[in-house]
Every structure is written in structure tokens, then in C-alpha cells.
C-alpha positions, 0 to 999 in steps of 0.5 A: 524880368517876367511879367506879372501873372494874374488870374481872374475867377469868373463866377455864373453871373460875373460880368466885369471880367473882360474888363479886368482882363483888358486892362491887365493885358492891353493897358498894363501889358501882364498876364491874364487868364480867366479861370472859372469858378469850377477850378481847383488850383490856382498856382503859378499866379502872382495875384488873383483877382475877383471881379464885379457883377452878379455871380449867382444871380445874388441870390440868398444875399451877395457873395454867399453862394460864391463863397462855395465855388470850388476855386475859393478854397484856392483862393483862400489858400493862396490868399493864406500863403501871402497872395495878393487878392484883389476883389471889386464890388461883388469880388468884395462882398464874396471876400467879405463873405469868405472871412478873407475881409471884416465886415459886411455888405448891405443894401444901399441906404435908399434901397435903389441902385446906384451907377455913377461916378463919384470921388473916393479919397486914399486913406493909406498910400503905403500899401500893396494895392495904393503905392502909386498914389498918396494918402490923401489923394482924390480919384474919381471912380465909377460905382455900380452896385445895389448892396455896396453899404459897407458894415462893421461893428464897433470892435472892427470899425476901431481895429481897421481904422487903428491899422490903416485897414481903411483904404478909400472912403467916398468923399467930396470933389476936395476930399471932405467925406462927410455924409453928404458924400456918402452915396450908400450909407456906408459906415465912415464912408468907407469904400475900400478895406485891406485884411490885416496882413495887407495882402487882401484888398476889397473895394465898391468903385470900379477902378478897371472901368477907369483907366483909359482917356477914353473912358474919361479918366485913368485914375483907376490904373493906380489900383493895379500898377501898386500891386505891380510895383509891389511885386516888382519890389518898387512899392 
């Protein structure tokens, strides 16, 4: 069987690309091509990726000017079609500006950047981006962001909560997520959502800067071997 094929949208300002593609190639051993954000097309991929950083210097407000990147027509096209998507702390903020996710992202609760590393507890283990941990698991991520508190209004919160849309939420060492966990001031604490159909998955931790021993843990390869085994039809 053919490996998977993954394209990584590299933005002006994206930063976490390499890493992204490290790991898919030499960790995982599939394909990856960076595709820059000029592209019109995007077939012949089996998921798309859209990695961290600071595409467009965040300016007007994150992700609203990468929204408009040629490729996000494709994306959203491939991402329409049944496509696997995967976005990572800014990749979220752009999806969620694209309308390929609910909600919003905002400025951290107290206002200053964060980076380090903190526990976020699986929601839902049954999905294409979770099938290889189980509801309830504990991981520890790193987090690397200014504007990572997740927003929703009411009506959202209790739609994506109701349809196991909830994918991650920042919580404690034992899987408390409590506000005394909650590093951004995000909304039920939520660190990770998928759309409807299951096929969009955003999140603010950094899972491909946390699957390798020697970056202290490899809790995060689980993010992209599920949507492998998904692919493969294993999970």
C-alpha cells in the first residue's frame, strides 16, 4: 500500500512547517511537500496540514489575512470534498477565520504570551484525528501562542459539546480541567475542536513539536498516526 501524502501550506510568516514535515517523513515515514500559500490546487493529497507560526505577521488579527491566500479556496474545497485537515495553533485561528471551524480565537486572559508545556485531557478518542488514544487520556503538549483563548457563543458551546466536537481541553497533571488549569482563559477550557462532519480538526498545543524522546516526550505523534490509521481504515 502507498504511503500517505500530505501537504503542508506554508504562509509568509509560518514558522512550524519543518517540523510538521519532519516529523511526517522521518518519524512517520509519508509523504510530505510544502506548498506555498500562492497555490491554487491541491490535488493528489490525502490531508492537508496548516502549520503554527505568524502567517502575515498577525497582523489586523490572526488568521484574517491568510484566510485570503489563494490556496484556502483549495483547502476549502478539499476540505468540502471529505479531506482530512489538520490546522496547529495559528493553522486553527485561520481555519476558524475560514468558517472551516466555529468559534473564534483571542487574546490570551492575561494579555502576554505564553510558551510552555501543559497537560490537555481527549475528549472524544473516536475520531479521525484521536483513534490512537482514549477518551479521557492525559498528554502533555507544548503551547506557543498570544491569542490562543478559544471563543464560542452560547448556541456553539452546546452544539459542539452536544456532538462530540470538543476534542482537547487544558486540564491538570490527573485530568482535572478546572480554571486552575485553563492557561489562556479559554472557554470550558477547550484546547482542540473538529467541525461537524469530523473531517477538520484545529488545536493550540504543538503535537509535531512533541513526538520525539528526545524532545521529552512523544505524546503528540498520536495526532498524526489517527489520521493515518483513519486513512489506512484502522481507526
Amino acid at each position: 500500500m502507498r504511503t500517505m501524502r500530505f501537504g503542508i501550506v506554508l504562509f509568509p510568516g509560518s514558522n512550524c512547517e519543518m517540523d510538521c514535515q519532519h516529523v511526517l517523513r522521518e518519524v512517520l515515514g509519508q509523504e510530505a511537500d510544502l506548498l506555498w500559500h500562492k497555490e491554487e490546487k491541491v490535488s493528489g493529497y490525502d490531508a492537508m496540514v496548516l502549520p503554527g507560526g505568524f502567517s502575515y505577521g498577525d497582523y489586523l488579527r490572526t488568521g484574517a489575512i491568510a484566510r485570503f491566500s489563494p490556496i484556502m479556496k483549495a483547502v476549502e474545497a478539499f476540505a468540502a470534498g471529505g479531506g482530512l485537515v489538520l490546522g496547529i495553533c495559528n493553522g486553527f485561528q485561520i481555519l476558524c477565520e475560514a468558517n472551516l471551524l466555529p468559534g473564534a480565537l483571542m487574546r490570551n486572559r492575561n494579555l502576554h504570551f505564553i510558551c510552555k508545556q501543559v497537560p490537555i485531557r481527549v475528549e472524544n478518542g473516536r475520531t479521525a484525528f484521536t483513534n490512537a488514544f482514549q477518551s479521557g487520556q492525559v498528554l502533555r503538549l507544548p503551547i506557543n501562542h498570544n491569542e490562543g483563548c478559544f471563543y464560542a457563543d452560547l448556541a456553539t458551546l452546546r452544539q459542539i459539546n452536544e456532538k462530540g466536537q470538543v476534542l482537547f481541553r487544558y486540564c491538570g497533571g490527573k485530568g482535572e480541567a478546572s480554571e486552575a488549569y485553563n492557561p489562556n482563559g479559554s472557554l470550558e477550557n477547550i484546547a482542540g475542536i473538529m467541525n461537524e462532519a469530523g473531517n477538520v480538526m484545529g488545536m493550540m498545543p504543538h503535537p509535531e513539536r512533541a513526538c520525539e524522546q528526545i524532545l521529552g516526550s512523544e505524546e503528540g505523534r498520536g495526532i498524526f498516526s489517527s489520521i493515518i490509521r483513519r486513512w489506512k481504515g484502522e481507526g
